[in-house]
C-alpha angles and dihedrals in degrees: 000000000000085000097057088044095063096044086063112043084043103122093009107098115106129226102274092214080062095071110049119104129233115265085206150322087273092058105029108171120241118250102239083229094053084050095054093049096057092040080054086056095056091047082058103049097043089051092053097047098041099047088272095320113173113226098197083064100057107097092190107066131100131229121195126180099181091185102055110179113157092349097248098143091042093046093049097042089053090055100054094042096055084056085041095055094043100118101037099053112019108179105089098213086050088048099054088042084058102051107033091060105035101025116031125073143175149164118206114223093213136001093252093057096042085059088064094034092052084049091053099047098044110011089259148063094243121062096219094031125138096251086041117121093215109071098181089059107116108196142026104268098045109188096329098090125192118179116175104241137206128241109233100225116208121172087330100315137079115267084218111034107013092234122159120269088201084058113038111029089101140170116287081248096059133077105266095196091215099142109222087215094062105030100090146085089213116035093182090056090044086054094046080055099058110038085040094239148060093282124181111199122205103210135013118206137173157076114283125201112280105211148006106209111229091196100270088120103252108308093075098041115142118245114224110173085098090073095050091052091051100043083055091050084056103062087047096225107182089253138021125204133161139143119235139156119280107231095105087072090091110344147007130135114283093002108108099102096046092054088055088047099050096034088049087047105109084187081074105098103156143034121180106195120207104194087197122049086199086061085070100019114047117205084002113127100219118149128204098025136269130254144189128208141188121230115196115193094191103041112051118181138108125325132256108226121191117173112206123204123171100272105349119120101266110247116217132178145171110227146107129296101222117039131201119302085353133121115189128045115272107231108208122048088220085052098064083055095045096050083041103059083042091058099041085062099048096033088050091238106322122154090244134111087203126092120232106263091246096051086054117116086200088082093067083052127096129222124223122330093007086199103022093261126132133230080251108051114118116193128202131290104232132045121246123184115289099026132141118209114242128221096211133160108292091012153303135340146163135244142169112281084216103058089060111095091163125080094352090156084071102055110073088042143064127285151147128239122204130187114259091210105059125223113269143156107258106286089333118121099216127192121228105038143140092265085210140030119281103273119227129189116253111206123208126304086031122126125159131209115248097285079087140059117210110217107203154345110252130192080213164019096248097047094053083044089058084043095059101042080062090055095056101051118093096245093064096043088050093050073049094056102043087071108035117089103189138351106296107099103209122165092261087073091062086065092107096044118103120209121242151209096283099207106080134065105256124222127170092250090064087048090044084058103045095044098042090233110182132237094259092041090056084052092049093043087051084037088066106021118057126218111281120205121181096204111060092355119211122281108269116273 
């Protein structure tokens, strides 16, 4: 019976690490087979860099993942290194004793993930304990380090990371969240600290923590990978490679000058762009994608760029990161050519990407809170004199014309209003899909409260009219999605939008025309946007 047991479950058993759930959207927990792809792209990369070198067969290079959550990346790179390493040392218990101690590093993010990665990595949660794998090993944590560390409180907010006092200066019992990689003002002297000596590492690898929430309840949640991603520059390992989410590309509070630093990096020589964060994360909520890149210190020159969707043919591409009058990445390859041939045609010819400030359609746009009033603002049920109907959240309502004092020029004209958060599945990133809310026109004596943006202002209905059938092709909404990082619509992802003649009804195949736009791109262009109809719009992606 034992025997037969045995027969059928052979071969059976899942990763462990597989199975492991996510503590949060901050800490999400790496696939083992995720982990090995991008382990296979720094193989590559170092092949191809050092005559066919394998990398798995240099004994003397280091590995560091300084945000250790389940111990995926140190696991899997053990392993390759013990087959690696075959023919050089080929007793397996001398092997092991070689690379745990002088390879393989790791610092845990908190103590309770250190406990799984140090399982992972030696059989046991202590690194020179008596079931570990390593047996040179001379104290309980090994090489994967965890040190509870100290927020640096500065006016209520973390000098490092800008997380909440009021949230995180917790009890000595409880987690602090006070990463040990990015607390510090000298991260050199903080990983001499914890080997114990002066250590280079040769690559850096991982998935850092995405966000600290600062108790805005998930939307205004402070990124912190950045930080993660500087802090590894910093030590100049020979190469660089983490997953993190993509919203930096164009967007993403506090990230601006992390975008210009890493698009103007010459040392970035790949993206792999995951369209879908639930392509790599299943069950995990994560808007906008996630991507993973490859930073070579040696060996500056372009990107490649190669965008993955589900089943779509991978597009891949060799080009720069910031083009030309541009400042954001733009996200699909067809895309550069797309917004290039646009701006040839409104910038009469210039080398630019960028469309000359009085051809942008964000200048008809209003910022937040186009007439002062809240999502939550509620006005009243019945209409007195000298009312003005409200678009608010959940509806319509009235309130007194005199009691506005913000974007009073737009009240008594057309206009259109269009939703700021933009229509979406859940946490699932779907393509095709509308790229913003269904438009409406908005008549005179019409405001809205800020769940809307108002687009004008125009002399007339018919010009609004002209105005709104734009909005509604899939060129526009493209030009729309090249700039716009997650699902909030605000006035900045209008950058790439020229304005129009507004006395004609637009269609794409007007835009196709002017702009010159090919056959493929077209199929790209009605591959990503989905059809838009003002008059019984679409059903929500």
């Amino acid at each position: 019976m034992t025997s037969q047991a045995a027969f059928s479950l052979k071969g059976r058993n899942p990763d462990v690490l597989t199975c492991i759930a996510n503590l949060s959207n901050d800490e999400v927990f790496t696939p083992s087979k995720f982990a090995n792809r991008m382990l296979d792209s720094l193989a590559d990369a170092w092949a191809a860099n050092s005559n066919g070198a394998n990398i798995w067969a240099d004994k003397s290079v280091r590995f560091l993942d300084p945000c250790t959550k389940s111990g995926v990346f140190l696991r899997e790179i053990t392993s390759r290194l013990t087959n690696g390493l075959f023919a050089e040392i080929p007793d397996l218990q001398k092997r092991v004793d070689h690379i745990l101690p002088r390879q393989v590093f790791g610092i845990g993010i908190t103590k309770l993930t250190g406990m799984p990665a140090r399982r992972s990595v030696y059989c046991s949660k202590h690194g020179n304990g008596p079931h570990s794998i390593a047996k040179s090993l001379s104290n309980e944590q090994g090489n994967i380090w965890f040190a509870r560390t100290e927020h640096t409180w500065v006016g209520g907010k973390c000098s490092h990371c800008g997380a909440s006092q009021t949230t995180f200066d917790r009890d000595e019992n409880l987690e602090t969240h006070a990463y040990a990689f990015i607390h510090t003002y000298d991260i050199k002297t903080r990983m001499a600290e914890l080997p114990g000596d002066d250590m280079q590492f040769d690559v850096i690898i991982g998935n850092p923590p995405y966000q600290l929430s600062d108790s805005g309840f998930g939307k205004s949640a402070a990124p912190i990978y950045q930080h993660f991603v500087e802090q590894a520059k910093a030590l100049e390992p020979r190469y660089l490679s983490m997953v993190i989410p993509a919203r930096w590309f164009a967007g993403g509070k506090g990230l601006d000058d992390f975008r210009k630093s890493m698009l103007s990096d010459e040392h970035l020589r790949s993206i792999d762009d995951f369209l879908s964060a639930s392509d790599v994360f299943p069950g995990v909520g994560l808007k906008g994608g996630i991507c993973y890149f490859l930073w070579d210190r040696d060996n500056p020159g372009e990107c490649r760029v190669t965008t993955h969707f589900k089943d779509w043919p991978v597009s891949s591409a060799n080009r720069s990161l910031l083009e030309e009058g541009v400042d954001v990445f733009i996200r699909f390859n067809e895309g550069v050519s797309i917004l290039g041939k646009v701006a040839a045609i409104e910038s009469k010819g210039a080398n630019s990407l960028s469309l000359p400030m009085e051809k942008r359609f964000e200048q008809l746009v209003s910022s937040r809170k186009p007439f002062g009033l809240t999502t939550t603002f509620k006005g009243k049920t019945a209409k007195a004199a000298n009312d003005v109907k409200v678009y608010q959240n959940g509806g319509t309502g009235y309130i007194a014309k005199s009691k506005l004092s913000t974007g009073t020029h737009l009240i008594d004209c057309w206009k259109i209003f269009a939703g700021r958060a933009a229509p979406g599945t859940g946490n699932r990133d779907t393509y095709p899909h509308r790229i913003i809310s269904t438009p409406f026109l908005g008549e005179p004596n019409t405001v809205s409260s800020e769940t809307y943006l108002c687009i004008g202002p125009f002399d007339t209905q018919s010009q609004a009219e002209s105005a709104l059938s734009y909005l509604t092709c899939r060129l526009t909404r493209l030009l729309i999605l090249l700039h716009k990082p997650s699902q909030d619509t605000t006035r900045k992802v209008y950058t790439f939008v020229p304005t129009q003649d507004w006395t004609k009804q637009w269609s794409d195949e007007d835009l196709y025309a002017k702009y010159g736009i090919s056959e493929s791109e077209i199929a790209f262009i009605e591959k990503v946007v989905r059809p838009m109809e003002i008059n019984g719009a679409s059903d929500d992606d």
